[in-house]
N, C-alpha and C positions, 0 to 999 in steps of 0.2 A: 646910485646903486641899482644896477637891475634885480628883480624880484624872482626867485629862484620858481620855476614852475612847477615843482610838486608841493607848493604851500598849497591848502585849503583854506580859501576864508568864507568864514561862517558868521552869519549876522540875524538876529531875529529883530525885527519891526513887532513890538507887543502891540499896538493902535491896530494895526492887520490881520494879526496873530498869520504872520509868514516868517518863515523861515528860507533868508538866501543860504549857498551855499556856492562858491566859483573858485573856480583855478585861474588864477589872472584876471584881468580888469574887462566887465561883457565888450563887444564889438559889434555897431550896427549892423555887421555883414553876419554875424550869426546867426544860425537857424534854430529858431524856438518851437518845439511841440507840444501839449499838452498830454499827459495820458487819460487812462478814464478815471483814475482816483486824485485827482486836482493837484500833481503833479508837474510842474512846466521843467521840459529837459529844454538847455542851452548847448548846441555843437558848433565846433567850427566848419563856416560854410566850407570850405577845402578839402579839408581831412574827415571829416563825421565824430571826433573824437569829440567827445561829453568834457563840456568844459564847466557844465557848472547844473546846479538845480534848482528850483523855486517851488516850495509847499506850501499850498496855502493850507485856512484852517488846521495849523501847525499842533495849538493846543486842543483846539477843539476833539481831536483825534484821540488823545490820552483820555476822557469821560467817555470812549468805548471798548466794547471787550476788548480789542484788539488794537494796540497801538502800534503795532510795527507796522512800518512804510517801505515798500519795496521798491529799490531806485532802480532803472534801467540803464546799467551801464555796459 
């Protein structure tokens, strides 16, 4: 069964306190960058389309004033 591409999967690692977040399964040709708020964005090398995200210190962010995380997509 192919895997329909507008699914989200979303997975938290508590041991890491990271939170994944990918449109289909990563691909080593993909291009990873971090932003400055510990953010790793996932594109395809091809297209530049955001296929996916990676937040670290996921919970730690909820024990400050602000817990919204701004994704760049």
């Amino acid at each position: 069964m192919k895997q329909k591409k507008n699914i989200l999967n979303v997975y938290y690692d508590r041991e890491a306190d990271v939170l994944y977040m990918s449109q289909g399964k990563p691909s080593a040709r993909d291009e990873t960058s971090e932003t400055e708020d510990e953010v790793i964005v996932r594109k395809d090398f091809k297209t530049g389309y955001v296929k996916g995200f990676t937040i670290l210190n996921f919970l730690k962010r909820s024990e400050t004033k602000s817990s919204t995380i701004t994704l760049p997509a």
